[in-house]
N, C-alpha and C positions, 0 to 999 in steps of 0.2 A: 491655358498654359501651352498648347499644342503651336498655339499660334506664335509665342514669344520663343519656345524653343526655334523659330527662323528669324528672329531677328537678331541684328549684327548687335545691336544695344537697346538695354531695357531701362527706362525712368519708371518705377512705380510709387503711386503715394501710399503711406506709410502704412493706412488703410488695408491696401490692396493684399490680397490671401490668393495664391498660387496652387493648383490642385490636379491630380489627375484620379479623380471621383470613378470613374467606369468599372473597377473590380466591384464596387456597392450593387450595382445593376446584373452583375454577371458578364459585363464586358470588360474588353480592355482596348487602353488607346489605339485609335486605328489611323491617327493621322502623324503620324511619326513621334507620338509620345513615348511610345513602349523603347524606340532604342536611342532616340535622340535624350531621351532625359539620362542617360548615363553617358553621354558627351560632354553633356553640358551643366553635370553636378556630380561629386563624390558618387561612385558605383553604390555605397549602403545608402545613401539620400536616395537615390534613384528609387531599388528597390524599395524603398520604406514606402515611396509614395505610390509606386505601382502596387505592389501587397497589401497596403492598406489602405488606398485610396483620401488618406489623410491630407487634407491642405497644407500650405506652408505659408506663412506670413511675412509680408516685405521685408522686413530687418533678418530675417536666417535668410530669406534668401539672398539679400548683401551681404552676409559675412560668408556666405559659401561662393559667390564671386557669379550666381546667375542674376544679378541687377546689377546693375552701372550705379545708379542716384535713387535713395526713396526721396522722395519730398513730403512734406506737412499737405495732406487732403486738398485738392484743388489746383496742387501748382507743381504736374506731372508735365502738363503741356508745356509751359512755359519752360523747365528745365529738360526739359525736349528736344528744343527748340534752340535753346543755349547750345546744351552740348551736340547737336546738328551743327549751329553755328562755329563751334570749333572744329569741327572735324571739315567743313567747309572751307576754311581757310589755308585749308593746309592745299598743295600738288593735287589737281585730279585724277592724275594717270599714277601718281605716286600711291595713292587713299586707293586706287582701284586694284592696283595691282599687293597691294599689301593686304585689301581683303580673300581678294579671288586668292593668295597662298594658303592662309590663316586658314578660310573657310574650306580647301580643299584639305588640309591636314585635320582638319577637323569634321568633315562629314566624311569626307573618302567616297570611297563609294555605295552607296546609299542604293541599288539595287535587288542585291540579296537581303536587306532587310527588310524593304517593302516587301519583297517576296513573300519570306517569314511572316510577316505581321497579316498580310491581307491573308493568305493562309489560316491565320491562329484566329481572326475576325471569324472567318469564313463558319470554323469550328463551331465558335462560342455563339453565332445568330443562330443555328439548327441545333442547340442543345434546348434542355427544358428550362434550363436554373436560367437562360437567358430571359424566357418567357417570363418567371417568377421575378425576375430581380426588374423589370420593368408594371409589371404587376406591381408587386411591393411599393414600390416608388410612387404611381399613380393613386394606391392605395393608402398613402401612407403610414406606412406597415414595416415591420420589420421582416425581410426575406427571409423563406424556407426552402434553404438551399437542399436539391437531392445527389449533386455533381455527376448532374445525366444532361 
């Protein structure tokens, strides 16, 4: 999900399930999940997925407006590739300058948040519950968190 939070538009098949899993382990996203997912969906969606680490499935995430197109299992690429093809057609200096606005009103400045997040990483690797909640996982176990 880390990954699609940097893309300008998302095709997923209908299938596909959306997630920021790392509070299970005792982490949290360190690759611009923690502040880009409250850009780029409702601030309570955000939290819900950061707090509970809960997935989200292609159709909520097209009525809350982070996919562009689900399609039917299989035919992600192809409506990809469409709607590429539309956005290709259009002015390239017009497409470019209209993202580079868009994208700056919408990340801003993105500094002080890396800051924050690599920081809060930083924390949560030298705690215990980290150790246990990668444990747990390898284990196949449910974590016993000590919040040390």
């Amino acid at each position: 999900m880390e990954m699609v939070l940097c893309c300008d538009l998302v095709v997923a098949a209908s299938t596909a399930m959306f997630g920021l899993p790392e509070v299970k382990r005792g982490l949290m996203p360190d690759f611009g999940g923690a502040f880009r997912a409250a850009r780029m969906l409702p601030a309570n969606v955000a939290r819900e997925m950061l707090l509970t680490g809960d997935s989200m499935p292609a159709e909520r995430a097209e009525r809350l407006g982070f996919v562009n197109l689900v399609t039917e299992p299989g035919g992600a690429l192809a409506a990809a590739t469409e709607l590429a093809g539309r956005v290709t057609r259009n002015a390239p200096l017009a497409v470019r300058e209209a993202l580079a606005i868009v994208n700056a009103e919408i990340s801003g400045n993105e500094e002080p948040s890396w800051e924050r997040s690599d920081a809060a990483h930083a924390r949560l690797v030298a705690s215990e519950d980290v150790r246990e909640g990668i444990e747990a996982f390898l284990a196949r176990r449910a974590p016993h968190w000590q919040g040390r």
